[in-house]
Gaussian input, Z-matrix of N, CA and C with variables (Angstrom, degrees):
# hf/3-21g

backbone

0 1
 N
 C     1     B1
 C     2     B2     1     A1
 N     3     B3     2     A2     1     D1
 C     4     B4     3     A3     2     D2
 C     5     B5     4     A4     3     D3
 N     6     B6     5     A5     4     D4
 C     7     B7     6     A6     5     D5
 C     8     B8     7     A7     6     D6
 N     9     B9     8     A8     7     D7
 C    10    B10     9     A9     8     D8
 C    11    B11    10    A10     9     D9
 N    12    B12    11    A11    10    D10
 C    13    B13    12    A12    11    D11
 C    14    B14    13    A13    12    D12
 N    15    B15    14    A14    13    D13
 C    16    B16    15    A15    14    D14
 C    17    B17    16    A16    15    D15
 N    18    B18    17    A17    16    D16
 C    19    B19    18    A18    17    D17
 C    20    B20    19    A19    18    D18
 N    21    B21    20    A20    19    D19
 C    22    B22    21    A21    20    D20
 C    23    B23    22    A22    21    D21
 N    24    B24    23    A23    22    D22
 C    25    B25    24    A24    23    D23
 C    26    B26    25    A25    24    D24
 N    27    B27    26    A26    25    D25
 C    28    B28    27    A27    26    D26
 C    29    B29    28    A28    27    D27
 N    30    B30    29    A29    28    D28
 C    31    B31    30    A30    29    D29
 C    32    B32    31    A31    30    D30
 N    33    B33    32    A32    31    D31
 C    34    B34    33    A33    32    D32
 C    35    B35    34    A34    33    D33
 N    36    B36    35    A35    34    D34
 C    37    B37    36    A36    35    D35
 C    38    B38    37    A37    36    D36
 N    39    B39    38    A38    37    D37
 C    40    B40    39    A39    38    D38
 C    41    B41    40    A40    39    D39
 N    42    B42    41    A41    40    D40
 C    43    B43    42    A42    41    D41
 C    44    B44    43    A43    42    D42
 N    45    B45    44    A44    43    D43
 C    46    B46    45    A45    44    D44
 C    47    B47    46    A46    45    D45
 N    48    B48    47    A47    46    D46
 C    49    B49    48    A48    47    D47
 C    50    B50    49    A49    48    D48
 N    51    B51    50    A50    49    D49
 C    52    B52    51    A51    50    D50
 C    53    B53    52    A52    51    D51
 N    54    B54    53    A53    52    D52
 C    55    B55    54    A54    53    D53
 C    56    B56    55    A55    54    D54
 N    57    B57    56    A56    55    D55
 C    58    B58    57    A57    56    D56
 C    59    B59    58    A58    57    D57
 N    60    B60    59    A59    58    D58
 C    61    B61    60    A60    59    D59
 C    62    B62    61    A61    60    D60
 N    63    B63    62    A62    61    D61
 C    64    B64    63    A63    62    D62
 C    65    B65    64    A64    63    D63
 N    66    B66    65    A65    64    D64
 C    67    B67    66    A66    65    D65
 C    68    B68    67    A67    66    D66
 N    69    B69    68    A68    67    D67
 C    70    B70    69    A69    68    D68
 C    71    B71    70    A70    69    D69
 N    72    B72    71    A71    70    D70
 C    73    B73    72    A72    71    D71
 C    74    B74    73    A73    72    D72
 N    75    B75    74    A74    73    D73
 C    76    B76    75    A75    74    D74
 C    77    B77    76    A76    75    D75
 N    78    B78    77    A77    76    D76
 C    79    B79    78    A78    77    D77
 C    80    B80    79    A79    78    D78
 N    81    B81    80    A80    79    D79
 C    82    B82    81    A81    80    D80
 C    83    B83    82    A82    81    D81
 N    84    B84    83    A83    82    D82
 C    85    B85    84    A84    83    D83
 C    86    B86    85    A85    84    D84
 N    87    B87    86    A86    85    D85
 C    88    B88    87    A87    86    D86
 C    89    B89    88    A88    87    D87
 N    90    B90    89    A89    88    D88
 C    91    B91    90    A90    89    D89
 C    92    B92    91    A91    90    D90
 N    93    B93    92    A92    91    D91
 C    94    B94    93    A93    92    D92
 C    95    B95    94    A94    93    D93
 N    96    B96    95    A95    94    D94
 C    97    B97    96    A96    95    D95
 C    98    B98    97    A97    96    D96
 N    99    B99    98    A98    97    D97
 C   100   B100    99    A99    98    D98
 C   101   B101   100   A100    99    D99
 N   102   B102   101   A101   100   D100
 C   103   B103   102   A102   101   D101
 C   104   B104   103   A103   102   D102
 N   105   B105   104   A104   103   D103
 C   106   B106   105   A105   104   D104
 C   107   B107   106   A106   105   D105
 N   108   B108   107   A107   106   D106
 C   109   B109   108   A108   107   D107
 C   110   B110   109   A109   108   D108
 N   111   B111   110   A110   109   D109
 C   112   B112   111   A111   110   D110
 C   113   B113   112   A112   111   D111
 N   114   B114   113   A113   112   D112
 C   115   B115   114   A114   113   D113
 C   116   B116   115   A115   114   D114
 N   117   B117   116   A116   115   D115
 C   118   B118   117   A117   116   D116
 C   119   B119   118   A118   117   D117
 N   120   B120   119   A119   118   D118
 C   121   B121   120   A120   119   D119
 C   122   B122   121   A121   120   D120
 N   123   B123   122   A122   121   D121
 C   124   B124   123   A123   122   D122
 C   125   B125   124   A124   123   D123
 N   126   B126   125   A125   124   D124
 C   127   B127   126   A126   125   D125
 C   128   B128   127   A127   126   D126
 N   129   B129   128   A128   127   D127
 C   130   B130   129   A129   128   D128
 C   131   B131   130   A130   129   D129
 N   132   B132   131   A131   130   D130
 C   133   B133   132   A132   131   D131
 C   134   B134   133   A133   132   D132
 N   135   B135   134   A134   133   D133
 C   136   B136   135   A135   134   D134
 C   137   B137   136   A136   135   D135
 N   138   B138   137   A137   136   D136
 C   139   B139   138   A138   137   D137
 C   140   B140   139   A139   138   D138
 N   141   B141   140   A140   139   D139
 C   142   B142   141   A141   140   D140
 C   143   B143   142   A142   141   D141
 N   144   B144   143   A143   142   D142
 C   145   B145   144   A144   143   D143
 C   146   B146   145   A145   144   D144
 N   147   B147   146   A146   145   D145
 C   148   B148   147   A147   146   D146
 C   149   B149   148   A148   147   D147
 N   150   B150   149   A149   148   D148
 C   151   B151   150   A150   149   D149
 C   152   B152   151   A151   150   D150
 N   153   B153   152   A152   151   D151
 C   154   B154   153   A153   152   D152
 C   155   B155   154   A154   153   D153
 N   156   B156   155   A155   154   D154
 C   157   B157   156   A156   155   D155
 C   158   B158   157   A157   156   D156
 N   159   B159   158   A158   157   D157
 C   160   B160   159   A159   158   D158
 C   161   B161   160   A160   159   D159
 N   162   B162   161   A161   160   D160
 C   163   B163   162   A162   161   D161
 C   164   B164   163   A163   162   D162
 N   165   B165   164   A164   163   D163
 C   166   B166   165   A165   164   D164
 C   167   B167   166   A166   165   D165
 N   168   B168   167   A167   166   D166
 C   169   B169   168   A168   167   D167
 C   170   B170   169   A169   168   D168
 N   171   B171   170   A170   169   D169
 C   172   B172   171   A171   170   D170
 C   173   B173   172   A172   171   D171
 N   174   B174   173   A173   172   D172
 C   175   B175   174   A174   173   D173
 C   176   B176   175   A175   174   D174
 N   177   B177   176   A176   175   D175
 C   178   B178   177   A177   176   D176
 C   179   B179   178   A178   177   D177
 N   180   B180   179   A179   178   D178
 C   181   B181   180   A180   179   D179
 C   182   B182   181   A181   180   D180
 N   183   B183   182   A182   181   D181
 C   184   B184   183   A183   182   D182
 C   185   B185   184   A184   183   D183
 N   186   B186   185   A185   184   D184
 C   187   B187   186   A186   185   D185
 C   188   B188   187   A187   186   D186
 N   189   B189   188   A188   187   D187
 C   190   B190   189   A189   188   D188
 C   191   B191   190   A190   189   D189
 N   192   B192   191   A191   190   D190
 C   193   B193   192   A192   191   D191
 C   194   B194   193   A193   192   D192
 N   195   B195   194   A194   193   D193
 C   196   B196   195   A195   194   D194
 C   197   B197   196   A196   195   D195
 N   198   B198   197   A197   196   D196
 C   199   B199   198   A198   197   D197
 C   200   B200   199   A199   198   D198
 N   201   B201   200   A200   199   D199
 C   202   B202   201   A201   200   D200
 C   203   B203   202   A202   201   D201
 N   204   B204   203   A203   202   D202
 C   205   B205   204   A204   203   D203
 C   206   B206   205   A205   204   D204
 N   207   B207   206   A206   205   D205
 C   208   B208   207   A207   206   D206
 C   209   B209   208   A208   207   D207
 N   210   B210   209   A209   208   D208
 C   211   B211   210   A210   209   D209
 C   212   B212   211   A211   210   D210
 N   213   B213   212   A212   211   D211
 C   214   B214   213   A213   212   D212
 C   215   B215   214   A214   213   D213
 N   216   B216   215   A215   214   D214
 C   217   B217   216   A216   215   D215
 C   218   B218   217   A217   216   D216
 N   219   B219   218   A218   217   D217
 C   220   B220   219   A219   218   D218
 C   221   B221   220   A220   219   D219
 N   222   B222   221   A221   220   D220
 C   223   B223   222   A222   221   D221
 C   224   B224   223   A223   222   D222
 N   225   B225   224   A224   223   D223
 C   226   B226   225   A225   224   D224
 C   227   B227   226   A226   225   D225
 N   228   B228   227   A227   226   D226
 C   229   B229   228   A228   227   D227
 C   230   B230   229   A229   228   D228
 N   231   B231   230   A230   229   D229
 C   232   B232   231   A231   230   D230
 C   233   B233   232   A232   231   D231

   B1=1.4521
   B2=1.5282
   B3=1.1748
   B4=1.2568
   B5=1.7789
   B6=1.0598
   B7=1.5997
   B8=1.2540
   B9=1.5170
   B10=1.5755
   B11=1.3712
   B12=1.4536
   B13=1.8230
   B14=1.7007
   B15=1.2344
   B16=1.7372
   B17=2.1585
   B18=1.3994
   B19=2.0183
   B20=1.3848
   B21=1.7501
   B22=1.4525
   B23=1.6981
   B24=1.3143
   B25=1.2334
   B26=1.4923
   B27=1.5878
   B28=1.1355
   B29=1.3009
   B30=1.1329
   B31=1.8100
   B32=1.5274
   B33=1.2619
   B34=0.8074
   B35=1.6016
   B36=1.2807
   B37=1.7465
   B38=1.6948
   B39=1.2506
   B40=1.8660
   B41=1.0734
   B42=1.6083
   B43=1.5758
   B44=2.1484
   B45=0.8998
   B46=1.3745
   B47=1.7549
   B48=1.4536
   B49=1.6850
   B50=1.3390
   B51=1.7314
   B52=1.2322
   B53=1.6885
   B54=1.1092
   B55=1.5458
   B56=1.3876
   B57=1.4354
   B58=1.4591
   B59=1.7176
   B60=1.4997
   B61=1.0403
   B62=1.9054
   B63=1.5920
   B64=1.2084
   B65=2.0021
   B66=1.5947
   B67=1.7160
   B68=2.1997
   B69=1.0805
   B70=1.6974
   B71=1.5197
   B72=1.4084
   B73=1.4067
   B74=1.4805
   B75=1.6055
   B76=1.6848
   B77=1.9065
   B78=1.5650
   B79=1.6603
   B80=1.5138
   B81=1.3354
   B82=1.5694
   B83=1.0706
   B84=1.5231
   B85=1.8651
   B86=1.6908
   B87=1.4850
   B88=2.0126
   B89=1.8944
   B90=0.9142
   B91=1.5273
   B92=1.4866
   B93=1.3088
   B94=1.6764
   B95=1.8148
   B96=1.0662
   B97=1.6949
   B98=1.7860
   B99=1.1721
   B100=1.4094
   B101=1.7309
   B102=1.2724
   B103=1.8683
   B104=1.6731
   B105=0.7933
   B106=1.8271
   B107=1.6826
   B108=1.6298
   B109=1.7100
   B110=1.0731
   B111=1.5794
   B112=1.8698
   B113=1.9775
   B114=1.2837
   B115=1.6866
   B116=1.9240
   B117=1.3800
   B118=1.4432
   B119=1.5855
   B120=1.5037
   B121=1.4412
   B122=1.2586
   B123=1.4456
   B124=1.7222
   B125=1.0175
   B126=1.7798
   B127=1.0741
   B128=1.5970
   B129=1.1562
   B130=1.3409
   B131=1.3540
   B132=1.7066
   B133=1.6424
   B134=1.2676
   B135=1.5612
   B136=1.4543
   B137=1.2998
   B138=1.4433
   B139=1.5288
   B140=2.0264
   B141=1.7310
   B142=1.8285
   B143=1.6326
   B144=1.2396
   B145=1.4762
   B146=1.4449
   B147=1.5541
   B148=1.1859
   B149=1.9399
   B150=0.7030
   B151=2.0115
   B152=2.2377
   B153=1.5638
   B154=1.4965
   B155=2.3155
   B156=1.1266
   B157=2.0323
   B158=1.5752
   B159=1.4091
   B160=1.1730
   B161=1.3671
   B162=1.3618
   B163=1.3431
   B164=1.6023
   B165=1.5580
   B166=1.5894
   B167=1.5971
   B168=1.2765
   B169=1.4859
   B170=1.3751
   B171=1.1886
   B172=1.3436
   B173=1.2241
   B174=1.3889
   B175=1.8195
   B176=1.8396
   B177=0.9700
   B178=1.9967
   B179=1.5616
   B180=1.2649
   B181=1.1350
   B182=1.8257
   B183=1.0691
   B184=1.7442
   B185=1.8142
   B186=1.2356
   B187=1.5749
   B188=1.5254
   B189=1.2086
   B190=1.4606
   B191=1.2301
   B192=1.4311
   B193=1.9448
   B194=1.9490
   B195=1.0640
   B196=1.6123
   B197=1.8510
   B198=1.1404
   B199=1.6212
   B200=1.2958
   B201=1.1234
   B202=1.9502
   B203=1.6327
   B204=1.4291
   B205=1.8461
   B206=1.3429
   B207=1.4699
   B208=1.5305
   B209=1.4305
   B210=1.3051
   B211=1.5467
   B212=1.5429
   B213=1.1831
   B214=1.3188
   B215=1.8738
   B216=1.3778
   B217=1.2792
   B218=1.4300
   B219=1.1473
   B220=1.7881
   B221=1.2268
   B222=2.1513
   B223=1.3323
   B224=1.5936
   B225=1.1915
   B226=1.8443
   B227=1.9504
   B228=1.4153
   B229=2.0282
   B230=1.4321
   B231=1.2478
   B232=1.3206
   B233=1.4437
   A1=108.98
   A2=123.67
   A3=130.50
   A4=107.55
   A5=127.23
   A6=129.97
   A7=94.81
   A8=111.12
   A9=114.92
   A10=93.05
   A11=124.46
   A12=117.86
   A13=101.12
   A14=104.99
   A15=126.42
   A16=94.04
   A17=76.41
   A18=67.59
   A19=117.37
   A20=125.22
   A21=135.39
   A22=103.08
   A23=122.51
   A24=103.84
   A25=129.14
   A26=125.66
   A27=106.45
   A28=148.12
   A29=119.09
   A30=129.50
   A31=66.71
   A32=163.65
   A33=157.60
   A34=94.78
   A35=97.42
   A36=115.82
   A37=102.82
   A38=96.90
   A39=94.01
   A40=119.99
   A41=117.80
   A42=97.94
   A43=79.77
   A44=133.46
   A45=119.27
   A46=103.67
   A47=107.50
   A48=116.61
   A49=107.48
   A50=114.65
   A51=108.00
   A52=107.61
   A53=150.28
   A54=126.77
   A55=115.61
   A56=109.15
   A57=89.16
   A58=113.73
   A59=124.68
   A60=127.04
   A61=96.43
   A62=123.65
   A63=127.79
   A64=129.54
   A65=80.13
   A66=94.60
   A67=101.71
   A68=84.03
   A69=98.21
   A70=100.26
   A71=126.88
   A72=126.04
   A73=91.92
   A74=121.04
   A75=148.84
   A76=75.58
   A77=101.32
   A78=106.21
   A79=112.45
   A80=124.80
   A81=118.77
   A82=110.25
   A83=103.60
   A84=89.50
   A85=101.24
   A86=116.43
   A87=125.58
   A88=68.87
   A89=129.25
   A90=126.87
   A91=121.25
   A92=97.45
   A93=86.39
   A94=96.93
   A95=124.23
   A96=109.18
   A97=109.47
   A98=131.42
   A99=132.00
   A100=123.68
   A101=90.72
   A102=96.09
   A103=87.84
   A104=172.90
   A105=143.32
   A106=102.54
   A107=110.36
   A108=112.83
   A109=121.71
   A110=124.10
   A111=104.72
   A112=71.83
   A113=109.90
   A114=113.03
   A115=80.36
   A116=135.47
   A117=106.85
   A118=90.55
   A119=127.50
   A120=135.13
   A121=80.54
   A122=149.20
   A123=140.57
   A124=109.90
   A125=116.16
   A126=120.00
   A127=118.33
   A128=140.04
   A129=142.53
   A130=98.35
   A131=120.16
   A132=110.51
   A133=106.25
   A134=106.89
   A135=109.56
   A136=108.97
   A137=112.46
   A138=121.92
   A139=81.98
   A140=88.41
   A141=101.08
   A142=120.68
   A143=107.35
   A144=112.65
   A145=95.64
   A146=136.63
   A147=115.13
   A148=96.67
   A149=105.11
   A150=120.85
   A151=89.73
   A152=78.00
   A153=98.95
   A154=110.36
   A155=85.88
   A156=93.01
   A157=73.88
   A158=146.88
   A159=115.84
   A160=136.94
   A161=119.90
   A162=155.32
   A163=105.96
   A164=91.90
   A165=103.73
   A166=92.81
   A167=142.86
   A168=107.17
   A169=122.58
   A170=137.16
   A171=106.52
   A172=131.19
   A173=104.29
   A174=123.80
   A175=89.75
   A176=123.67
   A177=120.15
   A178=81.37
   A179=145.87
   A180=138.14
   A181=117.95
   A182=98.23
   A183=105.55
   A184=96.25
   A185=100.98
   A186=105.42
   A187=103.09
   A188=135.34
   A189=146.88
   A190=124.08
   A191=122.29
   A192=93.68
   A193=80.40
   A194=87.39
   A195=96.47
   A196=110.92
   A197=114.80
   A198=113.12
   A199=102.64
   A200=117.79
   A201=120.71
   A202=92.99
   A203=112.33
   A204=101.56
   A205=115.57
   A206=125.60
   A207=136.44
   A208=108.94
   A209=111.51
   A210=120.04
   A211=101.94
   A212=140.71
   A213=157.10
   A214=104.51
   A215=107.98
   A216=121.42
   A217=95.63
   A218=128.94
   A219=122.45
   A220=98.84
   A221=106.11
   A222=128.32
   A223=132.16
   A224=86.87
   A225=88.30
   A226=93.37
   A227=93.14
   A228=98.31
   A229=95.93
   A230=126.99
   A231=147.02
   A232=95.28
   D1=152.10
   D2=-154.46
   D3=-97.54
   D4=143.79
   D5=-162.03
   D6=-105.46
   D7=132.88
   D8=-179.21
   D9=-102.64
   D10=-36.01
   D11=-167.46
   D12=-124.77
   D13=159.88
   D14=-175.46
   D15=-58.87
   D16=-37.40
   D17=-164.18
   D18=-84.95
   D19=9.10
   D20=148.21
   D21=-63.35
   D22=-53.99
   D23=-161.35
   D24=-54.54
   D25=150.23
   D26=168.94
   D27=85.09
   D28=-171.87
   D29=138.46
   D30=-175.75
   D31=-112.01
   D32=125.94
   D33=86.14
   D34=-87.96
   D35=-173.65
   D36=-57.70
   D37=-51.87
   D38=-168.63
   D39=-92.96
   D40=14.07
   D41=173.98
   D42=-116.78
   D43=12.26
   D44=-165.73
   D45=-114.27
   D46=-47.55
   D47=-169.30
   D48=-86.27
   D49=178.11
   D50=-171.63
   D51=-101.57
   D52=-175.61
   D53=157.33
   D54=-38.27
   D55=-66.20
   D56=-155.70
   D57=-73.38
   D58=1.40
   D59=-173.05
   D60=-89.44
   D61=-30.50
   D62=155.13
   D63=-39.01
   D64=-48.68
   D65=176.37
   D66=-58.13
   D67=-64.03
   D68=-175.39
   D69=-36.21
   D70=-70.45
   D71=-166.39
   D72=-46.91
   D73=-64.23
   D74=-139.11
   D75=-41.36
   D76=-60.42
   D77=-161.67
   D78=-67.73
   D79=-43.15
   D80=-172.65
   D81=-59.78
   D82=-28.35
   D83=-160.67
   D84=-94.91
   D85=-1.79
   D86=-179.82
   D87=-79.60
   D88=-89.95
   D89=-153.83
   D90=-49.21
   D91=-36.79
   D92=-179.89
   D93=-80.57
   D94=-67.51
   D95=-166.37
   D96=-45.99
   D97=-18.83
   D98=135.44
   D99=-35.57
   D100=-57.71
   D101=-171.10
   D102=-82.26
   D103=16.73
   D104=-146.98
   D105=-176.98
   D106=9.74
   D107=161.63
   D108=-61.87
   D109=5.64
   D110=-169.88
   D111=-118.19
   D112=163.99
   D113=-161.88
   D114=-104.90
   D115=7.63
   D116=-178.85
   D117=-118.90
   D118=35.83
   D119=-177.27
   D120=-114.57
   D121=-21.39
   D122=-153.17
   D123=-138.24
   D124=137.89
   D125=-156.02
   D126=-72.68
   D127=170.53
   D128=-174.91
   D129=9.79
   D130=-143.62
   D131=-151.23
   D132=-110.87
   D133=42.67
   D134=178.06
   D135=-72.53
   D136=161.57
   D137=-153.08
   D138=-107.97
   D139=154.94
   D140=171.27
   D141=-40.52
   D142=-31.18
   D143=-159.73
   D144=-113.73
   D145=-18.14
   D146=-179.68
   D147=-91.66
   D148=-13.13
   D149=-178.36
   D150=-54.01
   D151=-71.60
   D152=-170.68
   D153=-48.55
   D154=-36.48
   D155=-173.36
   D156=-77.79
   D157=-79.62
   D158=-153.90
   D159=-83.95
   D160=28.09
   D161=158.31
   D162=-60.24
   D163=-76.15
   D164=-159.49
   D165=-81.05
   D166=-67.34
   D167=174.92
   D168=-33.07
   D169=-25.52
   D170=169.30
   D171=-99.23
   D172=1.20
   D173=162.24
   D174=-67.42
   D175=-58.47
   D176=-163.43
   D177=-60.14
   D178=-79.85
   D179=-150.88
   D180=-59.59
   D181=-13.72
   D182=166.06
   D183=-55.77
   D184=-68.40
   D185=-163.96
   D186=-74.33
   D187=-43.31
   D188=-151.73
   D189=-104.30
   D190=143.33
   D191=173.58
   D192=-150.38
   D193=165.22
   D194=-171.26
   D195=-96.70
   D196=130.34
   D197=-171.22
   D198=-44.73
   D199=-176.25
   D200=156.82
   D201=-112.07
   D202=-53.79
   D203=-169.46
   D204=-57.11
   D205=-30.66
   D206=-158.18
   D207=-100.54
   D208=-40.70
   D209=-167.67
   D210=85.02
   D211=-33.08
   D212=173.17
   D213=-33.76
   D214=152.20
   D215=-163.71
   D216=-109.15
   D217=110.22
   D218=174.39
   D219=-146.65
   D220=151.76
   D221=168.00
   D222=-38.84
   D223=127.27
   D224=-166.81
   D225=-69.50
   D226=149.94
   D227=-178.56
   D228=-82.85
   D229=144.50
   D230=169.34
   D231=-46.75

């Protein structure tokens, strides 16, 4: 089901990312469970909503990458 606000997502998402890395998931995964409702648009027998969570993690990881020393979620440097 599709997340209208930052504070549905998760616990996962919101206690780990930063806002704007929240916004990013918030949107991939409203667009992908949009794009990926018919089950022969998604790969093997992944379900609508697990299609959509691994969408938007890899939309956050475009911009984001997670420290190794911190565990912490921060902006990748240009």
């Amino acid at each position: 089901m599709p997340y209208d606000k930052l504070s549905e997502l998760p616990d996962i998402v919101k206690d780990n990312l930063p806002k704007h890395a929240q916004e990013i998931y918030k949107e991939a995964y409203n667009s992908a469970w949009d794009q990926y409702k018919d089950a022969e648009d998604r790969r093997g027998d992944a379900s609508r909503e697990e299609t959509a969570h691994r969408v938007a993690w890899s939309a956050v990881k475009n911009d984001y990458e997670k420290d190794d020393k911190s565990g912490k979620w921060k902006k990748k440097k240009d």
